[in-house]
C-alpha positions as CSV (number, residue, x, y, z in Angstrom):
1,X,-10.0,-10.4,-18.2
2,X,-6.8,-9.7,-16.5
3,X,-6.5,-10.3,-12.4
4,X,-6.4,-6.1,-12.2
5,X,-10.4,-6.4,-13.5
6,X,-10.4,-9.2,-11.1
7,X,-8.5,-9.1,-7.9
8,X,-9.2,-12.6,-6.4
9,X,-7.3,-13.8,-9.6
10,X,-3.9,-12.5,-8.3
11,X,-2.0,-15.6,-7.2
12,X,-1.3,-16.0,-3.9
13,X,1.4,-18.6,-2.0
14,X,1.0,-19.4,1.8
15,X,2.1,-21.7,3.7
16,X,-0.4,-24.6,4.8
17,X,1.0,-24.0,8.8
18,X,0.2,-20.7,8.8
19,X,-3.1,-20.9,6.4
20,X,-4.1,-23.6,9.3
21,X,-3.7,-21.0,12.1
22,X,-5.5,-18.1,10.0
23,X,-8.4,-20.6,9.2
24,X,-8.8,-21.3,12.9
25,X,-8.6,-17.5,14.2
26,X,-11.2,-16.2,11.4
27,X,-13.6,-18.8,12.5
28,X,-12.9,-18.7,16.1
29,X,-12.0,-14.9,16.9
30,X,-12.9,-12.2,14.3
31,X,-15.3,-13.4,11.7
32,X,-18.4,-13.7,13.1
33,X,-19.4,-17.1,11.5
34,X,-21.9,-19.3,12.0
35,X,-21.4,-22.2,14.4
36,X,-22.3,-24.6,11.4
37,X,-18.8,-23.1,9.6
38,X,-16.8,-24.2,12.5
39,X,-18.3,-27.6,12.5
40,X,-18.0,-28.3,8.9
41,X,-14.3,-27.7,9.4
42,X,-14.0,-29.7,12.3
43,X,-15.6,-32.5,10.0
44,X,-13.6,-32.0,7.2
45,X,-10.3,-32.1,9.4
46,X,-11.9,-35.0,10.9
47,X,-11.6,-37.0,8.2
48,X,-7.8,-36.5,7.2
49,X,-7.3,-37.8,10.9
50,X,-8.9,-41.1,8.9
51,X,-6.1,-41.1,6.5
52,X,-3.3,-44.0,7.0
53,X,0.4,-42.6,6.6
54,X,1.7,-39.8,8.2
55,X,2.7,-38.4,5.1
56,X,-0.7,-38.9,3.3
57,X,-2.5,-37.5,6.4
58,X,0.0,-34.5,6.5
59,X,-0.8,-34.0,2.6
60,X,-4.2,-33.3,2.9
61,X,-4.3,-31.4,6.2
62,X,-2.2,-28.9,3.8
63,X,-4.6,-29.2,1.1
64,X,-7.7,-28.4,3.6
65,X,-6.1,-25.6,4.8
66,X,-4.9,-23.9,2.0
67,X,-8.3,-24.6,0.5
68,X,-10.3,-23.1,3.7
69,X,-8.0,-20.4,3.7
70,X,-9.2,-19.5,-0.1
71,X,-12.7,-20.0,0.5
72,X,-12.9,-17.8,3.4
73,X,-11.2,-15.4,1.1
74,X,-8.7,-14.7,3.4
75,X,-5.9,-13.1,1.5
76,X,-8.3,-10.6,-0.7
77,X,-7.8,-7.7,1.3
78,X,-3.9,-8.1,0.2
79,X,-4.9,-8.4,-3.3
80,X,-7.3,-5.4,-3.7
81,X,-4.6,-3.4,-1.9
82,X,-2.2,-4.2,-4.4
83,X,-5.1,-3.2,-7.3
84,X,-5.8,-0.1,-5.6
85,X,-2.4,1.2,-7.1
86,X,-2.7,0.9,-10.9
87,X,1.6,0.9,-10.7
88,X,2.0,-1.1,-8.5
89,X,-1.1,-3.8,-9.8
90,X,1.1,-3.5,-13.3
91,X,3.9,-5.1,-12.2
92,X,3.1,-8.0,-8.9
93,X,1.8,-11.3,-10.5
94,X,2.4,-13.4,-6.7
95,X,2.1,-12.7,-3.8
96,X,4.0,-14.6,-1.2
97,X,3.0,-15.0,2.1
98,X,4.6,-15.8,5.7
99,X,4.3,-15.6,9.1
100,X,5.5,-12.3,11.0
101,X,6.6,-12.8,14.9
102,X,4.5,-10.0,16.2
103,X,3.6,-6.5,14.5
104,X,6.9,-5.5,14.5
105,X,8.0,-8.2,12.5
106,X,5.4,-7.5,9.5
107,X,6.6,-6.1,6.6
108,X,6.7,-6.4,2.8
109,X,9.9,-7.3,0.3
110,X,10.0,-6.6,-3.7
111,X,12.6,-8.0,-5.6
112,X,13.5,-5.0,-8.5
113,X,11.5,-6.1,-10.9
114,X,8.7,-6.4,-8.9
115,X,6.4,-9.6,-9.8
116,X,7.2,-11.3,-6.8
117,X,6.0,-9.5,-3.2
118,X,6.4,-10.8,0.0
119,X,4.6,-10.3,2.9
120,X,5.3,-11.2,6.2
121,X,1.9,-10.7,8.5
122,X,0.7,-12.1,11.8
123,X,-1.9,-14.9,12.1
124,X,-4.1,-12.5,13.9
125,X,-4.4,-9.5,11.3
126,X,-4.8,-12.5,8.7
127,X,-8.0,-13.6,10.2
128,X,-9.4,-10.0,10.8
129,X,-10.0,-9.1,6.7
130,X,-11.2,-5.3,7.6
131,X,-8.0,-5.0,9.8
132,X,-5.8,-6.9,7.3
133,X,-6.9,-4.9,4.6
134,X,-5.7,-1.5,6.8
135,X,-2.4,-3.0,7.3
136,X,-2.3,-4.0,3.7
137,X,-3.2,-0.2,2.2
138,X,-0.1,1.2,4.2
139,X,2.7,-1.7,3.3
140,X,1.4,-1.6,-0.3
141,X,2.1,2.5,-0.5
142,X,5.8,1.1,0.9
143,X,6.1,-1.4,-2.0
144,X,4.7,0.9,-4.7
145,X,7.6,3.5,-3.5
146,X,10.4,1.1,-3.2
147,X,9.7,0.3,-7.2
148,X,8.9,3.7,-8.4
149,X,11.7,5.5,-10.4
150,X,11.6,8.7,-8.9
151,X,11.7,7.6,-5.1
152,X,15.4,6.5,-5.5
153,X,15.2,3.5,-2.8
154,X,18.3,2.6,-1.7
155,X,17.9,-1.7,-1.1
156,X,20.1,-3.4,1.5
157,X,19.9,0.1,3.6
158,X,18.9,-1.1,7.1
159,X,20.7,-4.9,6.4
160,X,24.0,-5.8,7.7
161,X,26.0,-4.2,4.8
162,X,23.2,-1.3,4.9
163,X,26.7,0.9,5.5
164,X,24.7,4.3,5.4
165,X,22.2,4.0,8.0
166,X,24.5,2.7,11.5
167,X,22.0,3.0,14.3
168,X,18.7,1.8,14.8
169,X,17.4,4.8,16.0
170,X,17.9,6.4,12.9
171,X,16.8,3.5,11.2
172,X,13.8,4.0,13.1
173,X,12.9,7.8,12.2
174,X,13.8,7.0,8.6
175,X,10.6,4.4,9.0
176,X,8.5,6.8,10.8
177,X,9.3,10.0,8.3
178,X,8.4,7.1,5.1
179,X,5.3,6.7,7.2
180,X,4.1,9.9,7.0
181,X,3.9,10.5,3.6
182,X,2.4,6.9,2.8
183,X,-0.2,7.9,5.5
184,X,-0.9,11.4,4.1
185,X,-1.3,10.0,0.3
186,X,-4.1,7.3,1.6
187,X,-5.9,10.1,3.0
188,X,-6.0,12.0,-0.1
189,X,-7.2,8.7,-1.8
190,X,-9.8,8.5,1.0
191,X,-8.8,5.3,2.1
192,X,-7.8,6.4,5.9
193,X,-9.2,8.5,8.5
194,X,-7.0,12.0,9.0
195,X,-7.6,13.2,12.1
196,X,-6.4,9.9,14.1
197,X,-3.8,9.2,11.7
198,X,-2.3,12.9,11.5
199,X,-2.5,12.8,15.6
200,X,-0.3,9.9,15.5
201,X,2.2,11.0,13.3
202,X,2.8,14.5,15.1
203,X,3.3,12.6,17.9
204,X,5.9,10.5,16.4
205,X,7.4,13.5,14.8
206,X,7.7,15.3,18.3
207,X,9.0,12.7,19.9
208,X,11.6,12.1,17.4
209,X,12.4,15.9,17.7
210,X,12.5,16.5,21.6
211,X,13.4,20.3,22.6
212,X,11.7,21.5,19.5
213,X,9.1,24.3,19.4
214,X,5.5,23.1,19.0
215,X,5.3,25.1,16.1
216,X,8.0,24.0,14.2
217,X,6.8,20.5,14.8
218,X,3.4,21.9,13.0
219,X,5.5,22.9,10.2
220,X,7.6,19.6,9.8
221,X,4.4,18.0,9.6
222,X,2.9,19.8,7.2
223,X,5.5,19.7,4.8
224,X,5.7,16.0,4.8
225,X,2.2,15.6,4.9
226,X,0.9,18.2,2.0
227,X,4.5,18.9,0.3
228,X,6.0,16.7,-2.5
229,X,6.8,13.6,-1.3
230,X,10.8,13.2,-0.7
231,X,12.8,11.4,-2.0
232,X,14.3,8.1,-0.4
233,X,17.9,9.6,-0.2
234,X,16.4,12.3,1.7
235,X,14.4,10.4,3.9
236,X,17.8,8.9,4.5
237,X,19.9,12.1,5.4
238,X,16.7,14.0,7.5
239,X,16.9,11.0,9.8
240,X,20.4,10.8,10.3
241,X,20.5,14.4,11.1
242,X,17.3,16.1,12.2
243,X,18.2,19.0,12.7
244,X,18.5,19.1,8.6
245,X,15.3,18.2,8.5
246,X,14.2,21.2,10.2
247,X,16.3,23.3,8.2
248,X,14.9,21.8,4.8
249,X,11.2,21.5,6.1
250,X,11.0,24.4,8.4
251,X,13.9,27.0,7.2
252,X,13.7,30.2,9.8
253,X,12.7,28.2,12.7
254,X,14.7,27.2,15.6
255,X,16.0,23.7,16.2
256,X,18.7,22.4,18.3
257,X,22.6,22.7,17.9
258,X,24.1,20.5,15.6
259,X,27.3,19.3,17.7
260,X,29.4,17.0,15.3
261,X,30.2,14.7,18.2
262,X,28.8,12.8,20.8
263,X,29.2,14.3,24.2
264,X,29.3,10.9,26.0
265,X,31.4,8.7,23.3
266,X,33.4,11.6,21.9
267,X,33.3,10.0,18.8
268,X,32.2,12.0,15.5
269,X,28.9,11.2,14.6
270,X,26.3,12.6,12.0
271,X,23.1,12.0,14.3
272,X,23.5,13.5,17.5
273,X,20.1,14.7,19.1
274,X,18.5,14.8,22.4
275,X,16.9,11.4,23.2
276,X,13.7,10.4,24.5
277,X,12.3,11.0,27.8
278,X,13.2,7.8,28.9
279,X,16.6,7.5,27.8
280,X,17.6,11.7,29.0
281,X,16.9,10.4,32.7
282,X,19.0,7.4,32.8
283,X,21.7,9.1,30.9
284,X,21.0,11.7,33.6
285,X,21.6,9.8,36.6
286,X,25.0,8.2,35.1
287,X,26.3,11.6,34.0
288,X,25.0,14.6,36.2
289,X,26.5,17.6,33.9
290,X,24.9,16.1,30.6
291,X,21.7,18.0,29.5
292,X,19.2,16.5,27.0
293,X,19.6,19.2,25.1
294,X,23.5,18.5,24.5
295,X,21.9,15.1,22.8
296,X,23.3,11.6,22.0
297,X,24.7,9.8,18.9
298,X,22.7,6.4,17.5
299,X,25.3,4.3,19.1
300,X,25.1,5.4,22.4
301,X,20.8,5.9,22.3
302,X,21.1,2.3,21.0
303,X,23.4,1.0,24.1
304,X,21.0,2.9,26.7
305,X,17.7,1.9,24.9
306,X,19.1,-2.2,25.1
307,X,20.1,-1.6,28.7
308,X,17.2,-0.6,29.6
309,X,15.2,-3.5,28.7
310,X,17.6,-5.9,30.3
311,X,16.7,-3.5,33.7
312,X,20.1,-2.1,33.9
313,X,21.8,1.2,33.2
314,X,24.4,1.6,29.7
């Protein structure tokens, strides 16, 4: 029997700090287990208070936890989210896990070969197993991309030498358009609910597309949700520039100019679009004769998005 006809037999590393913390929140928050549970881990923890040595004590506090977090089963909804995809089940033998610093922290990592995937999740989600296993589905669709042959995944692109990709608003939309067709294959697989999760995403899509028609944003949609899936390189080039992704998604259909540079910087730039709501009104008050619609490069979105959460102006 191989760990595919079994799941719980994929290995899985975590560290004892952070298999502590799960244990405690699926006792105490989302499982709804019996208060007997919670006592017998207060007893077992109990006694390797007992133990002499701080290093002996700190020893088997690890093993307790990392044998709690087993039991509890607490890292099978990663490993039957991995099995749902055959290709992706083929090639991971571990599993490693750490902590994420908030949702926007969580992620997963493949090296190129594959065996080794890590996964950085918050405590929280790691104690909830139906809202871990959610979670799980969509960053496993991520993983199983980022290996596959004919998705042409470009590694390093968002790091510091991640040359392509300058902005993190286009670093952003080239998440949210990956999204959409990880979303749209799990609802095809019947493994997510459509109507929230399609809401959601033309949402995203129209905010990431602000000035353009209702109706091409139905289009854009429905390309990436029921057309082939793109490849990463495209992904890549529809974020930088939007308005190509309009062209290539929704050919015939207006858009918005395409300036080549940024009318507050000057400089050239590839990714000049109207910002959100938010952003158009500061930039607004600080430049009267700029209209949304004239848009801003990465750099500057980037500068007034920061500012903004320090309480000032760019």
């Amino acid at each position: 029997m191989t760990w595919i006809d079994d799941p719980t037999r994929l290995a899985v590393r975590v560290d004892p700090t952070l298999a502590e913390a799960a244990v405690r929140c699926a006792l105490t928050v989302f499982v709804p287990a019996p208060p007997e549970a919670f006592e017998a881990h207060q007893r077992r923890a109990e006694r390797c208070y007992e133990i002499d040595g701080q290093v002996e004590r700190d020893a088997a506090f690890a093993r307790l936890a990392l044998a709690e977090f087993d039991e509890l089963g607490l890292a099978d909804p990663l490993r039957h989210a991995v099995a749902e995809r055959p290709a992706l089940a083929r090639l991971v033998r571990v599993i490693l896990v750490g902590e994420a610093r908030g949702h926007v922290d969580e992620g997963v990592t493949c090296e190129s070969g594959g065996e080794h995937l890590g996964v950085r999740v918050s405590v929280a989600r790691l104690g909830d197993p139906g809202e871990l296993l959610a979670w799980a589905r969509h960053a496993m669709g991520h993983a199983e991309d980022t290996l596959g042959p004919t998705f042409r995944f470009e590694p390093g692109w968002d790091g510091p030498g991640g040359h392509r990709v300058s902005s993190a608003a286009t670093q952003a939309r080239v998440h949210r358009l990956w999204d959409v067709t990880v979303d749209a294959r799990l609802v095809r697989a019947g493994r997510l609910g459509e109507l929230r999760a399609r809401q959601r995403h033309h949402e995203q899509v129209a905010a990431d597309l602000p000035g353009v028609a209702p109706g091409t944003i139905d289009v854009v949609l429905d390309r990436l949700w029921d057309g082939p899936q793109p490849a990463f390189p495209e992904l890549l080039a529809w974020a930088a520039r939007p308005a190509d992704l309009i062209a290539a998604l929704a050919p015939g259909d207006p858009g918005f100019a395409r300036p080549d540079r940024c009318p507050l910087c000057r400089f050239p730039s590839d990714d000049v679009v109207p910002p959100e709501r938010a952003i158009a009104d500061v930039v607004a008050a600080d430049y009267p004769d700029w209209r949304p619609e004239q848009g801003l490069c990465g750099r500057c979105t980037d500068r007034y998005r920061f500012a903004g959460r320090l309480g000032g102006r760019g």
